[in-house]
C-alpha positions, 0 to 999 in steps of 0.5 A: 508096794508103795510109790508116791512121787511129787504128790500133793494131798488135800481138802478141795482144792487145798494143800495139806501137805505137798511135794510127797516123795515116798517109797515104802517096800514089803516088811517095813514096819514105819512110824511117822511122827510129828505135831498134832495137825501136821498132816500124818493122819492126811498121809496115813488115809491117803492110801486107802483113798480117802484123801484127794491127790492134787498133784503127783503120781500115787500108787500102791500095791499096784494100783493108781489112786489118781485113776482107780475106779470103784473096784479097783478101790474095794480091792485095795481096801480089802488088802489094807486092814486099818487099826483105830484108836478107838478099837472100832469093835462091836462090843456086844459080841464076843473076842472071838465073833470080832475076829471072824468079822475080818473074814466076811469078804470070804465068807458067804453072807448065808454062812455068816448069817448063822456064824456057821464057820468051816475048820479052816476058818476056825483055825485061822481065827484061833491062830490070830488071836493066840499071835496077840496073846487073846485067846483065853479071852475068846467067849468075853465080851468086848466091852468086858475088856480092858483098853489094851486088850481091846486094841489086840483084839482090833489087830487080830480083826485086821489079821483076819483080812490077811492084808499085806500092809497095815495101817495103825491111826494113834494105836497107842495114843489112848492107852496106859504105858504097858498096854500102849508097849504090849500094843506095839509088841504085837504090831512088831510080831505081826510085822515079822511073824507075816511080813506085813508092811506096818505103817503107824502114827504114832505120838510117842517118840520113844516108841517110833525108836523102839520098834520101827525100823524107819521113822517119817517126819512131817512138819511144814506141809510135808515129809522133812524127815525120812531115815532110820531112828539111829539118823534121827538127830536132835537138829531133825527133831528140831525141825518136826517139833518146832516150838511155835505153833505151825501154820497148818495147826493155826489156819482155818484149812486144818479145821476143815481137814479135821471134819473131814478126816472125822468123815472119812473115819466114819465111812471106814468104820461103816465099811470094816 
């Protein structure tokens, strides 16, 4: 599903991270982890194609991100749903009119104009939103909701696009202890209810152990850890949460990624 070998990934002509040696298979729920700078958001968006591959072979779900034309691209994306830690919702609308946003690329633009959905349609927006525990919230308004029920409502959308992986950017990062644990609930659920591949970064150590079923490290510019959370050792985390200061966080290569990520963020955000 997912094969990285020997890649480098950057800004420009620049490295922020390299030597990625990485395969990920159908139903694995994953948590990279790390410093905040250390490259995981740089991971995460280079599998939709948002980050230049500067070296190394890159495929996913069957297609080459290093020769992959723009619909080859549009096609890859619309089988990878991508949850924000902003929610990324249109707040005026209700739960329910965000579900079915997920669905656009299968509904006819004339039919979605005047919301008039077909049985199956319905039923699968119902289905996604009782998997995350919103139903009862369908008629609400977003901005009516709270942090954690947003995020749902968020994953819900992404459900809706029936992808086969799923990527959570910092998920959690903005919620209270017990939404951030019903968030991670749900994203376990959705990973062994469809089989979705869930990939996430995560801050939080505690969680990475709780609910993935394999943890990626990243630190000194690329993956320095990659194994189950029973592996994940005291000398590893060493190694991923260094006391001084890494040199990605403190160089001027980081500020330029950091704008560009914003950027990218953006156009994802236009395009969902």
């Amino acid at each position: 599903m997912i094969d990285l070998q020997s890649v480098h990934l950057g800004y420009s002509n620049t490295a922020i991270l390299q030597d990625i040696n990485l395969q990920i298979n159908k139903g694995e729920f994953v948590g990279i982890i790390g410093l905040s700078g250390a490259g995981k958001s740089t991971l995460l968006m280079s599998l939709i194609g948002t980050i230049k591959i500067l070296k190394g072979t890159y495929n996913v779900c069957g297609y080459d991100l290093r020769s992959i034309n723009k619909r080859e691209l549009r096609e890859l994306r619309e089988s990878i749903g991508f949850i924000f830690q902003s929610y990324n919702l249109v707040n005026r609308l209700s739960v329910f009119h965000n579900v079915m946003s997920g669905m656009l690329k299968d509904i006819p633009i004339g039919r979605s104009l005047i919301k008039l959905y077909s049985d199956k349609e319905l039923e699968k927006a119902w289905e996604y939103m009782q998997v995350v525990n919103i139903e009862h919230l369908a008629m609400k308004r977003c901005d009516e909701l709270s942090g954690g029920q947003r995020q749902r409502v968020a994953i819900a959308r992404a459900l809706a696009q029936e992808p086969v992986i799923l990527l959570a950017d910092e998920p959690v990062a903005a919620l209270d202890p017990k939404s951030a644990a019903q968030v991670m609930d749900v994203l376990r659920k959705v990973n062994e209810t469809y089989g979705v591949t869930v990939i996430t970064n995560l801050h939080h150590l505690d969680f990475a152990r709780d609910y993935c079923n394999r943890i990626l490290g990243v630190a000194s510019e690329t993956i320095s850890f990659d194994g189950s959370p029973d592996e994940l050792l005291s000398r590893n985390l060493d190694s991923i949460y260094e006391n001084e200061p890494s040199r990605i966080e403190i160089n001027n290569v980081t500020n330029m990624a950091d704008q560009i990520h914003d950027a990218n963020i953006n156009t994802i955000r236009k395009a969902a």
